[in-house]
C-alpha positions in Angstrom: 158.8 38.6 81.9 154.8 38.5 81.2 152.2 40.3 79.4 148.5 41.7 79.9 146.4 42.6 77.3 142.0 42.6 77.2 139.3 44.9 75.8 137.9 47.8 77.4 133.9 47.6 77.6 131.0 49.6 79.1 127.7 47.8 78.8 128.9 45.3 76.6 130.0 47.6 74.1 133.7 48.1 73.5 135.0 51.5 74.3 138.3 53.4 72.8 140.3 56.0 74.3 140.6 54.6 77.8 143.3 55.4 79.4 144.8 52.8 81.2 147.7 53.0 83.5 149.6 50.4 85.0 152.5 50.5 88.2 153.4 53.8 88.3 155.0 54.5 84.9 153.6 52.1 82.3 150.6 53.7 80.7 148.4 53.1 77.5 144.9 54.1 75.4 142.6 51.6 74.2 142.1 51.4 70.8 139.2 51.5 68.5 138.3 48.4 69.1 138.5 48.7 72.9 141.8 46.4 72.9 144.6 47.4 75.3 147.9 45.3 76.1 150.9 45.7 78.3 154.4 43.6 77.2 157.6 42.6 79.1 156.2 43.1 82.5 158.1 42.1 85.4 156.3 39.3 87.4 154.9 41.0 89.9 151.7 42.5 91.6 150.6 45.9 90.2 148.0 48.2 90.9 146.0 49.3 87.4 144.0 52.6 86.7 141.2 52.4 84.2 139.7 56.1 83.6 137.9 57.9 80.9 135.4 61.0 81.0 132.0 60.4 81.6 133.0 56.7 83.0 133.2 55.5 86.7 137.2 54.9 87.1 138.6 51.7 88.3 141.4 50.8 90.6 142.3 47.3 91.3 145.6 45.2 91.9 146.7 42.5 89.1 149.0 39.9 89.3 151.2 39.2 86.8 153.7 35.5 87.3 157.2 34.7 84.9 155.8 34.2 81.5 152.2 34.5 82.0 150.4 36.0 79.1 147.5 37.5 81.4 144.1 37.9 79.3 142.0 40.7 81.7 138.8 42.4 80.3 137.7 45.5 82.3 133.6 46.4 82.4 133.2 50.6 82.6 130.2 52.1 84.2 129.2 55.0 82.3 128.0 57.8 84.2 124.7 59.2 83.7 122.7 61.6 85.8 119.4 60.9 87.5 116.2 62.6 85.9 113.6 63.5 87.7 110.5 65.9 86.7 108.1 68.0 89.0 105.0 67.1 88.1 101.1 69.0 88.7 100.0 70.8 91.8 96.9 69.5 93.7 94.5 70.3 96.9 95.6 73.6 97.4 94.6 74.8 100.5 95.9 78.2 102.4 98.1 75.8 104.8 98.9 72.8 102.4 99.3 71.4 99.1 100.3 67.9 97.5 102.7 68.0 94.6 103.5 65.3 91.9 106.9 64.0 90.8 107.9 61.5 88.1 111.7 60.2 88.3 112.2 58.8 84.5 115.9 57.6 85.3 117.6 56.4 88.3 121.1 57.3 86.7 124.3 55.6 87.1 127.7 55.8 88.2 127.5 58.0 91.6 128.5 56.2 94.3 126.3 56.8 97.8 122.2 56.2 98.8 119.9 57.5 96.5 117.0 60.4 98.6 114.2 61.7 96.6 111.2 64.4 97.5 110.6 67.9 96.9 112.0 71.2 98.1 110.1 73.9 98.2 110.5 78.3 99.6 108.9 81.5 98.5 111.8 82.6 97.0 112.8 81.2 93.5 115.0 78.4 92.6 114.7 76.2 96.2 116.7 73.6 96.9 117.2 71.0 99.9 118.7 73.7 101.8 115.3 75.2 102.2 112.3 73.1 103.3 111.7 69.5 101.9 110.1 65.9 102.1 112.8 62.8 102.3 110.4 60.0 101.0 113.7 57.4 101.6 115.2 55.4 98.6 113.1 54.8 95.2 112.8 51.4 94.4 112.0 52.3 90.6 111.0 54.7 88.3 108.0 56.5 88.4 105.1 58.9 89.7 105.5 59.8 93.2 103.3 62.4 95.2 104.6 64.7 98.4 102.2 66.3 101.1 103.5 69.4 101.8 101.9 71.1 105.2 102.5 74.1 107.2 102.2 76.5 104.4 101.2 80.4 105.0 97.8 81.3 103.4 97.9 83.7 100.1 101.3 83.0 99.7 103.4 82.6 96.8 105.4 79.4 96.8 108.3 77.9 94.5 108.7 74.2 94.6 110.8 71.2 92.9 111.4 67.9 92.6 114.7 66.7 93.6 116.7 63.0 93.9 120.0 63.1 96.3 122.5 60.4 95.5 125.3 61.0 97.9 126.0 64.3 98.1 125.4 65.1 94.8 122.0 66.6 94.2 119.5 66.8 91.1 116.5 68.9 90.4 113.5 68.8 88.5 111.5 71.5 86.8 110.0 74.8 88.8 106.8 75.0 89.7 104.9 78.1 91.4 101.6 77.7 93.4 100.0 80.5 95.6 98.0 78.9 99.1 94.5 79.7 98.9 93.7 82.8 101.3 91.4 82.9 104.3 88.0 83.3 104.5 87.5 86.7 104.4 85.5 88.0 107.4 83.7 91.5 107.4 83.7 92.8 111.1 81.8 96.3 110.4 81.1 99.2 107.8 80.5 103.0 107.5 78.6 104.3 106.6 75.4 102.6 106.6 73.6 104.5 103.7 74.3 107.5 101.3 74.0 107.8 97.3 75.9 106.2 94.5 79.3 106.8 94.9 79.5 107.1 98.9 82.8 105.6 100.1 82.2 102.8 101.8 84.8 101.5 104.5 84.5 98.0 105.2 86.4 96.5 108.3 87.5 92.5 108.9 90.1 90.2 108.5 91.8 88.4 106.0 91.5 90.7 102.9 94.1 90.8 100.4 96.1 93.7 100.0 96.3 93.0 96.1 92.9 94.8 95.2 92.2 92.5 92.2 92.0 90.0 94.0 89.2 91.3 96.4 85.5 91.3 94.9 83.3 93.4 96.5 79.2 94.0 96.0 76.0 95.8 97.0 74.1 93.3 96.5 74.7 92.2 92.8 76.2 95.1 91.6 80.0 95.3 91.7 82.1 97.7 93.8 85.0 99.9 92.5 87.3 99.1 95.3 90.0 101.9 95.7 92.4 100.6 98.6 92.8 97.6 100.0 94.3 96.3 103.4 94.6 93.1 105.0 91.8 94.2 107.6 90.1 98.0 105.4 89.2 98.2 102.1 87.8 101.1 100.5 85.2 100.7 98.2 82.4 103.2 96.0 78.9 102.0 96.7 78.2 101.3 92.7 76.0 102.3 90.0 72.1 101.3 90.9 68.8 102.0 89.1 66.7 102.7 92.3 67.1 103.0 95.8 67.8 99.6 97.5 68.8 98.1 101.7 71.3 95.5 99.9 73.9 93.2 102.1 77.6 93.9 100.8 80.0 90.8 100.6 83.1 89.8 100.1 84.6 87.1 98.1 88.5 86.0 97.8 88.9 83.5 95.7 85.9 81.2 95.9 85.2 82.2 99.9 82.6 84.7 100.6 81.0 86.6 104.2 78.2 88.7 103.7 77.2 92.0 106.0 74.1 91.2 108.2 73.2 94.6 108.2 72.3 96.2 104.8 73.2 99.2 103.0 70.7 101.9 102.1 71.7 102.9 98.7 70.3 106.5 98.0 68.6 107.2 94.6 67.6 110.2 93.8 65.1 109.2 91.1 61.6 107.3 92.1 58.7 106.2 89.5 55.7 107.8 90.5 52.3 106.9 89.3 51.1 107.5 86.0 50.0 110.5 84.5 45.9 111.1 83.9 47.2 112.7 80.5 50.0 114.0 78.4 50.6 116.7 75.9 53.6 118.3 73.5 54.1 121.5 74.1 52.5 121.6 77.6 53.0 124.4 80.7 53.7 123.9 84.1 53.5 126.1 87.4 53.5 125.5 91.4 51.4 126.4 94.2 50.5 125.4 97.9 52.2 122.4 97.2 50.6 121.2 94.1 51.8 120.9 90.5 49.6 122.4 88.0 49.8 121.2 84.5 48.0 123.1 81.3 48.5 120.7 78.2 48.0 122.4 74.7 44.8 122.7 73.2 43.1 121.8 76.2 39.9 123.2 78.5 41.3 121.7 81.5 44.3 121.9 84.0 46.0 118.5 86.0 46.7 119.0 89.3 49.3 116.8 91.0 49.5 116.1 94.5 53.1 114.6 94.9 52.5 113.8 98.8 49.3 111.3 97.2 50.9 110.7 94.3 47.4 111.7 92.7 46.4 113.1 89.9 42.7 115.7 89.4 42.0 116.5 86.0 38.4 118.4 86.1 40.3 122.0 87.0 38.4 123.8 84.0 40.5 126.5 81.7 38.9 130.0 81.2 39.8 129.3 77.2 41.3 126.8 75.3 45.4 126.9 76.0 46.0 127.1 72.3 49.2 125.6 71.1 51.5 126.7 73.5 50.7 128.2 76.7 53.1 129.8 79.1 52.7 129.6 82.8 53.9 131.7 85.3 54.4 131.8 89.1 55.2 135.0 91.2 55.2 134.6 95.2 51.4 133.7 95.3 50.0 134.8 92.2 50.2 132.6 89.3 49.2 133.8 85.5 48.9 132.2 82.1 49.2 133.3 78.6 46.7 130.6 77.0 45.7 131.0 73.0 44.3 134.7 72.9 43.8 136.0 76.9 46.3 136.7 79.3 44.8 135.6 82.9 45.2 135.2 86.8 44.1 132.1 88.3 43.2 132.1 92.2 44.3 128.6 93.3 42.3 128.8 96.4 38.9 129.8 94.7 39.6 128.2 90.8 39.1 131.3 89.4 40.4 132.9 86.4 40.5 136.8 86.2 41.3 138.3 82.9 44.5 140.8 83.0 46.0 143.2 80.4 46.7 141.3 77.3 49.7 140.7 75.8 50.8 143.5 73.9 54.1 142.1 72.1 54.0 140.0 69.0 54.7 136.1 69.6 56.1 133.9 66.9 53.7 131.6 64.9 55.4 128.7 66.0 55.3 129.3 70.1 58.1 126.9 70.5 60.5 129.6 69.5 59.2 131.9 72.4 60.4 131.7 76.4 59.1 132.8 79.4 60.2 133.5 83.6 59.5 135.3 86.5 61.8 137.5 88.6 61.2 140.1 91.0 57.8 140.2 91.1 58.2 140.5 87.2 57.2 138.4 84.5 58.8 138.3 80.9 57.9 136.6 77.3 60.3 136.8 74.3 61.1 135.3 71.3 64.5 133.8 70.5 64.1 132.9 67.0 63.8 135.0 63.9 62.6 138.2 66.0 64.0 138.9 69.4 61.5 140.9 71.2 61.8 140.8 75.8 58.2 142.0 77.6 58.0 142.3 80.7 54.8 142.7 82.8 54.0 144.5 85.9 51.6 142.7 88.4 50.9 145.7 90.0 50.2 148.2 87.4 48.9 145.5 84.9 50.9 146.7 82.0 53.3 145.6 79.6 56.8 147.1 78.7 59.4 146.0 76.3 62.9 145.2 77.5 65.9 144.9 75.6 66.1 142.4 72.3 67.6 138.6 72.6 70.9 139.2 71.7 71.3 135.4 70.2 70.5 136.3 66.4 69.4 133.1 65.5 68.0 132.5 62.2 67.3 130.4 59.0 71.3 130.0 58.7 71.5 129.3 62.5 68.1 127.7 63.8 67.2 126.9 66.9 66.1 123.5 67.4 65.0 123.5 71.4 65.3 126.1 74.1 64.5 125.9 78.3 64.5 128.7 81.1 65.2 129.4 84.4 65.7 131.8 86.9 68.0 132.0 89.6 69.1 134.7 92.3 68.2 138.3 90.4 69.2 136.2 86.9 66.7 134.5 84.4 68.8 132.5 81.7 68.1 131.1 78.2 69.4 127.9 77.1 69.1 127.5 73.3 70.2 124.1 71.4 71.2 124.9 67.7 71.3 121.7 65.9 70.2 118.0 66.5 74.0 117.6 67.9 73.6 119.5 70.6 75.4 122.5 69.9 73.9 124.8 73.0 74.3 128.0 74.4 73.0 129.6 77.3 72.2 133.4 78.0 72.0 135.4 81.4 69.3 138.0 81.4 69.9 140.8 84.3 66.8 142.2 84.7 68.2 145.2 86.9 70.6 146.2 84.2 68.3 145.4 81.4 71.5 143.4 79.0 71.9 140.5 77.8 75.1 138.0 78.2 76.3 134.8 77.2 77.3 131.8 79.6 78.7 128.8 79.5 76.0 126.3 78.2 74.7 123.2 79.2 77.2 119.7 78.3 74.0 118.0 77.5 73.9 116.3 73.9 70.0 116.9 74.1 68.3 119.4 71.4 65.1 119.6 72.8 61.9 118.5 75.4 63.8 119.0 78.4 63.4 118.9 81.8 63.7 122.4 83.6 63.4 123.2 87.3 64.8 125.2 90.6 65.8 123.7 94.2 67.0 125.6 96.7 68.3 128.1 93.9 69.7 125.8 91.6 68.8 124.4 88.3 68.0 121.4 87.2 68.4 120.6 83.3 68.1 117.8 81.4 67.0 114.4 80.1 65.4 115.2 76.1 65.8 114.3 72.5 69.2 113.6 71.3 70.4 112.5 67.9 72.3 109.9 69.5 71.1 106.0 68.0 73.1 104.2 71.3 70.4 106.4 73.4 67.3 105.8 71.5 67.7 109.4 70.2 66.6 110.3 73.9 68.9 111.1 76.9 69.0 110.1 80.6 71.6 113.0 81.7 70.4 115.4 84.3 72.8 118.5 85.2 72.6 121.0 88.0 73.4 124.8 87.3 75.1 126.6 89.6 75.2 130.4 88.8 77.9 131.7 90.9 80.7 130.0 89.5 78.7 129.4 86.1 79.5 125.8 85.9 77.4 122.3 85.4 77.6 119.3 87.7 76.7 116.2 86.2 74.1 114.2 88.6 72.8 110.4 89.0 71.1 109.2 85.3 67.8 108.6 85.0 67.2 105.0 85.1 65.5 105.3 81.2 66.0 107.4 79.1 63.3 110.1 78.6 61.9 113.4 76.1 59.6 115.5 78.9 56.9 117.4 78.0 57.0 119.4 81.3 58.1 119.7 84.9 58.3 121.3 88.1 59.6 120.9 91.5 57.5 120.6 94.8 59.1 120.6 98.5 62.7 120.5 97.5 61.8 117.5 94.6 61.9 117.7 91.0 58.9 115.8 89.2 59.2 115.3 85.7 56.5 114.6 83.3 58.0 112.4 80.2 56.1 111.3 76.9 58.9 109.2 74.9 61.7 107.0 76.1 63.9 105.1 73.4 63.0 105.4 70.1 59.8 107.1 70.5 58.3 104.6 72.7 55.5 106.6 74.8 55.8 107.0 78.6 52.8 107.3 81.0 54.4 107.5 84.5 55.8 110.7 86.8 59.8 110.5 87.9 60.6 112.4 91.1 64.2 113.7 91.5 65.7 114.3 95.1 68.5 115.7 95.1 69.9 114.9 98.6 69.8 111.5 97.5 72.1 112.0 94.6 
């Protein structure tokens, strides 16, 4: 009979708990110390099982002969796993990419030939099963980089690191990359010109269908694009300060094609030339094409011509205006209140004819009085304090009173600006109330002789607007404001339309402006400012089109 007996080690260090099994039926544990032993053993050969968790387990044959006393130390392979990270993402293109790896262990204890590379899909999570590189067997730890080609442009990808030892596979971290798109390429786009906020449909290839990701301009200015398709987007030509031909271009990521053709962005406000002279308080009228302006406290009349863009100043006044005059036009007669006389003016032969005098009572302060002309008809009231509505009669050169302003504005509810207009059989009032812009706006039926209220002007203007008809529609605007962001002026222009009683808000003004008068010739409003932001004076004429808004 014989013995065995050794210690148990891994690495040099002794290990307990090993269960060691020898034959078939004689079986032990190492102890702390890693010792194990096996008595009274038939001489023999015998095939012994070394096992523990974590460990690589050994099986080999032993021999043990009549009294031997066998001394056999076992070395374990502890098990560890391989580690490998994914490392950065580099040279992104839209077809290929190269990614980084960085294997910090090799492992031990699985049996087979080590692969290593990286696996990559669009889905999450890929593994070998999906596409990969085999870079062969590493020779150490380390970086190591894989070319990955054949990639679909702005796509999504998933990719990770992975080492193979057998058939036992191990993955790094995930990574996510997208492929860079195409070049976008612009084919066509309609339509070629129109106002701010035309949609614009823009035809080509290689757009993304996410519409952040799509940039789109008129020239610098930046598009609102609202759909986007791989070969249509949809975009609003943007917000411009004048009219301009600009290119529109396209730019996904850092790619951009440009139109050859350009845009023709409609404005519908020009700068004009600048005025000969400029006046508060100042009245306006048209004929034969010409704008005629009477200033306050003036012997002379401007006449614009807006075709010449020209300006005659030597038009002599049969008075002085006074503070305030009121202009008015009826088919092709024109009149003016001026500081004492009420007179016709012949444009044709620049002579003023003295008519029946004004036979109401006007307010000190003309400010607070308005004037239009309907019907052959022309009317002067006051809206503040007293009420009083005249209306005088080209042909029989008298004056009649009409019913009283119904607006009852007084010291407790003053009225800080007012502007006029008249459209279809209609003449209305708007009235501001406080530097806030608290407005209102009256209808005057003439036929009916009443008074009614409508709804007023969204304007946050209180005074010095601009005022004028095209193509039976009114244009309002622009003013003071008690707004500090603005300047205290404003650059909002709205168009009246009296059927439905509602405001349509149209194209700002490129600056901001207080007007002192203005008028409309051949289908275009010209308007006459004196202050922009914070009273800083203004010399130049702006012309408003509004088919180009």
């Amino acid at each position: 009979m014989g013995s065995v007996h050794g210690v148990i080690l891994s690495n040099g260090i002794k290990v307990y708990g090993v269960s060691i099994i020898l034959g078939a039926t004689d079986q032990t544990t190492s102890d702390s110390q890693g010792y194990y032993s096996f008595n009274n053993i038939k001489a023999k050969t015998y095939q012994i099982k070394i096992s523990k968790a974590g460990y690589v387990p050994i099986l080999k044959n032993i021999t043990i002969r009549g009294e031997d006393n066998l001394v056999k130390d076992f070395e374990i392979i502890k098990i560890a796993a391989p580690v490998v990270y994914t490392g950065s993402i580099l040279n992104v293109t839209q077809t290929s990419v190269n990614v980084k790896g960085n294997i910090t262990s090799l492992g031990s204890g699985y049996p087979g030939i080590v692969e290593y590379g990286h696996c990559w899909s669009t889905t999450a999570m890929p593994t070998i099963n999906n596409s990969k590189t085999e870079l062969g067997t590493p020779n150490s730890i380390g970086e190591y980089q894989s070319s990955i080609a054949g990639l679909e442009g702005n796509t999504q990808y998933y990719v990770r690191a992975y080492i193979k030892i057998g058939t036992v596979v191990f993955y790094g971290n995930e990574f996510e990359f997208n492929t860079k798109a195409y070049p976008p390429k612009i084919i066509n786009f309609n339509p070629k010109f129109g106002p701010i906020g035309t949609r614009v449909e823009i035809t080509g290839n290689h757009f993304s269908t996410t519409i952040s990701e799509n940039t789109v301009k008129f020239g610098d200015f930046t598009a609102e694009i609202e759909s986007a398709t791989e070969n249509v987007l949809v975009v609003k030509v943007p917000y411009v300060y004048m009219a301009q031909k600009l290119n529109i271009t396209v730019t996904i990521e850092d790619s951009t094609d440009a139109t050859n053709d350009f845009f023709d962005i409609w404005f519908p406000w020009l700068q004009k030339s600048n005025q000969s002279s400029k006046t508060f308080d100042a009245a306006s009228f048209v004929m034969d094409g010409f704008g005629f302006v009477i200033g306050s406290n003036s012997l002379y009349m401007l006449k614009y011509n807006p075709i010449y863009d020209s300006w005659e100043n030597n038009l002599s006044l049969p008075e002085n205006s006074g503070k305030k005059p009121f202009a008015f036009n009826s088919g092709s007669k024109v009149f003016a209140l001026l500081e004492t006389s009420f007179w016709e003016y012949n444009t044709l032969t620049n002579i003023w004819t003295k008519r029946k005098n004004f036979t109401g009572s006007l307010q000190t302060d003309r400010r607070y009085n308005f004037n239009f002309s309907l019907n052959g008809k022309l009317y002067i009231g006051n809206c503040y304090k007293t009420y009083e509505l005249w209306e005088y009669d080209i042909v029989t050169d008298l004056w009649k009173r009409k019913a009283d302003f119904i607006g009852n504005f007084d010291n407790n509810n003053p009225v800080w600006g007012n502007y006029t207009f008249a459209l279809g059989q209609k003449c209305f009032l708007g009235i501001s109330q406080t530097a806030f812009g608290i407005n209102t706006l009256w209808e005057y039926n003439s036929t009916q002789d009443t008074w009614i209220s409508r709804t007023p002007i969204p304007s946050n203007a209180y005074n010095l607007y601009a005022s004028f008809i095209i193509n039976d529609e009114a244009y309002v605007g622009l003013g003071q404001n008690f707004e500090w962001g603005d300047g205290y002026v404003s650059n909002t222009l709205w168009k009246y339309k009296h059927v439905t009683d509602e405001w349509i808000k149209l194209q700002n003004s490129p600056i901001n402006m207080s007007v002192y008068t203005s008028f409309s010739v051949n289908n275009k409003g010209y308007v006459l400012p004196i202050y922009t932001k914070f009273n800083t004076k203004l010399n130049n004429v702006w012309e408003f089109d509004p088919y180009r808004n």
